[in-house]
KEZA-156767 format. One line per 2 residues: number of its first residue (from 1); their letters; for each residue x, z, y of N, C-alpha, C. Coordinates in nm, 3 decimals, padded with zeros to 5 digits, m for minus. Each point is the difference from the previous one (the first is absolute). Layout:
NUM	a	X/Z/Y/X/Z/Y/X/Z/Y ~ ...
# end
This chain:
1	xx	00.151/00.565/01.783/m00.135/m00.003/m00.056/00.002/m00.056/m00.141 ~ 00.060/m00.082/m00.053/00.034/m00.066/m00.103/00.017/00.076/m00.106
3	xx	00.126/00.045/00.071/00.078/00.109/m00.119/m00.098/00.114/m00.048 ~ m00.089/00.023/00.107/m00.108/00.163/m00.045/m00.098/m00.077/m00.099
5	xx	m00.055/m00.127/00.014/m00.048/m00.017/m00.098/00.033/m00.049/m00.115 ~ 00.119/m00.064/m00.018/00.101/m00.016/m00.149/00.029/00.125/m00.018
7	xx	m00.020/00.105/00.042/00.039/00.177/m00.056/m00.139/00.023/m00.089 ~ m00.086/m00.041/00.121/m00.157/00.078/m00.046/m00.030/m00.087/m00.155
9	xx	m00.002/m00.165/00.010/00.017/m00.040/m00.104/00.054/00.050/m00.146 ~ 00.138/00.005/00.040/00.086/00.108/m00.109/m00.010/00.094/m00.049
11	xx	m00.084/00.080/00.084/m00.036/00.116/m00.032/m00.163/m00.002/m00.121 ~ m00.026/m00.109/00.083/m00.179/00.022/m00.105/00.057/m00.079/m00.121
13	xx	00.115/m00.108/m00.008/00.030/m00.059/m00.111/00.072/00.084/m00.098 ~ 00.057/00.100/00.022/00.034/00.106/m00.067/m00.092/00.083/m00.041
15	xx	m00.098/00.040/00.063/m00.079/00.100/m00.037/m00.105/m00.081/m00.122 ~ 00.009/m00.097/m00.067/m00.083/m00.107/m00.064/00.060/m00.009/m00.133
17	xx	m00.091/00.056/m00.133/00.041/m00.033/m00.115/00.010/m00.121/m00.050 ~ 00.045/m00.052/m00.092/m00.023/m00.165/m00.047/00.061/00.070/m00.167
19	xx	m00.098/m00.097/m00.080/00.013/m00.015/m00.167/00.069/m00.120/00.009 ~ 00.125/00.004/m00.096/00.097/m00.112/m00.019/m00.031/m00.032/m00.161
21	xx	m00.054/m00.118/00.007/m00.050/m00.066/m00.104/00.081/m00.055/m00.109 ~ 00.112/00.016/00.056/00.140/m00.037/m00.084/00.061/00.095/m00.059
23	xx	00.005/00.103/00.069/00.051/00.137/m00.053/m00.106/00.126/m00.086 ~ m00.085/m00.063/00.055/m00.113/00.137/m00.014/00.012/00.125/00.059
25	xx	00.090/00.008/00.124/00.010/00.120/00.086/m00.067/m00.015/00.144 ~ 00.025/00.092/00.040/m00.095/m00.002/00.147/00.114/00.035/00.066
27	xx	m00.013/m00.107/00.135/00.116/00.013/00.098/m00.030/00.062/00.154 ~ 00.005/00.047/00.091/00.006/00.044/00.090/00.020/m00.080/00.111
29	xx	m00.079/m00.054/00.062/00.050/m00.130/00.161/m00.006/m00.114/m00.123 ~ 00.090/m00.123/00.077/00.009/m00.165/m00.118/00.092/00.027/00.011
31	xx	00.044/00.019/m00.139/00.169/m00.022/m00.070/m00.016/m00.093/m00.065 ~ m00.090/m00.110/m00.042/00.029/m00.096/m00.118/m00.103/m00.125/00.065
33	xx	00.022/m00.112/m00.049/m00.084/m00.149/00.065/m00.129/00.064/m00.006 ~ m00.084/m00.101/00.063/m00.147/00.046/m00.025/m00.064/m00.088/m00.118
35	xx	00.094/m00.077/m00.051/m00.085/m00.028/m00.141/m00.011/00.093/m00.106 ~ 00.119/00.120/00.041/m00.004/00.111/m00.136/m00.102/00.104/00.082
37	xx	m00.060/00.000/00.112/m00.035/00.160/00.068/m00.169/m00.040/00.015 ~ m00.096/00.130/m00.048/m00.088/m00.003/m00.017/m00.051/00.160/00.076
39	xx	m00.073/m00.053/00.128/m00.047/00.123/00.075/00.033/m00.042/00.209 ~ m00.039/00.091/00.041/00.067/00.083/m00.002/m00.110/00.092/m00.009
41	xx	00.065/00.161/m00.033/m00.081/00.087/m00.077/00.007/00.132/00.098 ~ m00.077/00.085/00.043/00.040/00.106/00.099/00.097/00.102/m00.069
43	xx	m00.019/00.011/m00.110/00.078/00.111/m00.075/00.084/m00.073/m00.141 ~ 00.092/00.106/m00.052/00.043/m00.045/m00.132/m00.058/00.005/m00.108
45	xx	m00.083/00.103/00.009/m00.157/00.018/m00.116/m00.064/m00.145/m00.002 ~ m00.054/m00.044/00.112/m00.075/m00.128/m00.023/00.083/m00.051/m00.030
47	xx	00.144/m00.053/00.031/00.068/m00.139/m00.026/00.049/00.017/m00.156 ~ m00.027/00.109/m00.084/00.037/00.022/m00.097/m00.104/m00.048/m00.118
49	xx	m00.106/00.021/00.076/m00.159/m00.042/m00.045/00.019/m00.152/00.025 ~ 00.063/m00.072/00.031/m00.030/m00.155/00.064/m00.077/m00.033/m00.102
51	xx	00.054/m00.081/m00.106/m00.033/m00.066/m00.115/m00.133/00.053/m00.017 ~ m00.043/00.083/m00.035/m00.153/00.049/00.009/m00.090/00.016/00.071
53	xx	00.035/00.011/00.102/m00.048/m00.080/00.131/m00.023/m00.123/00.012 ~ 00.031/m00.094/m00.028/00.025/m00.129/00.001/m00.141/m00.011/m00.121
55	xx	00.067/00.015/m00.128/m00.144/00.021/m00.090/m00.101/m00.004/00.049 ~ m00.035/00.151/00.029/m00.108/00.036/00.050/m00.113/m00.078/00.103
57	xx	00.093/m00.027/00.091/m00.029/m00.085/00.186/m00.035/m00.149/m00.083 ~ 00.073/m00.043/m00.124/m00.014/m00.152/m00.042/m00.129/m00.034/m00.108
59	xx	m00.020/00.093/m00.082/m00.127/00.019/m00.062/m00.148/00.039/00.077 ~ 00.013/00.054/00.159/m00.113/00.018/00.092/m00.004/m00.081/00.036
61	xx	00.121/m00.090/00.048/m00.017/m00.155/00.045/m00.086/m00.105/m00.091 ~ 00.082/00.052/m00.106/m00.123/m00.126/m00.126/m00.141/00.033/00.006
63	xx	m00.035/00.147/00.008/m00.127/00.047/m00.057/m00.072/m00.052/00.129 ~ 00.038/00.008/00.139/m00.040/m00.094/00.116/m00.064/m00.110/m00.008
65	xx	00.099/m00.099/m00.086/00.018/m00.106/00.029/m00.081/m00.020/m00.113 ~ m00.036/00.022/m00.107/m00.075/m00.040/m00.080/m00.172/00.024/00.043
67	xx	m00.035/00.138/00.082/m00.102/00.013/00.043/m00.068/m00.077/00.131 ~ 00.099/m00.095/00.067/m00.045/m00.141/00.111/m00.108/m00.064/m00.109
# end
């Protein structure tokens, strides 16, 4: 039972983009610490978008937070 779900795990951790903040590439599953990995992203289109994403999601946060 273990093992099927360290597979199933593996499997969705693979299927998961991540933006590497160090490199500026997008990696596939976690290949790198999580202080460099930003996501996880369903596709490589979004994780390619990170950084602007991030923008975007962080300036709605302010415009929020200024309207309390």
């Amino acid at each position: 039972m273990l093992i099927i779900e360290t597979h199933k795990e593996q499997i969705i951790e693979e299927q998961e983009y991540w933006f590497n903040t160090k490199t500026g590439e997008v990696e596939q599953g976690k290949q790198t610490l999580a202080f460099y990995r930003i996501g996880p992203f369903k596709t490589r289109g979004e994780a390619e978008h990170a950084l602007e994403t991030l923008a975007k999601r962080s300036s709605e946060w302010k415009e929020e937070e200024q309207e309390d």
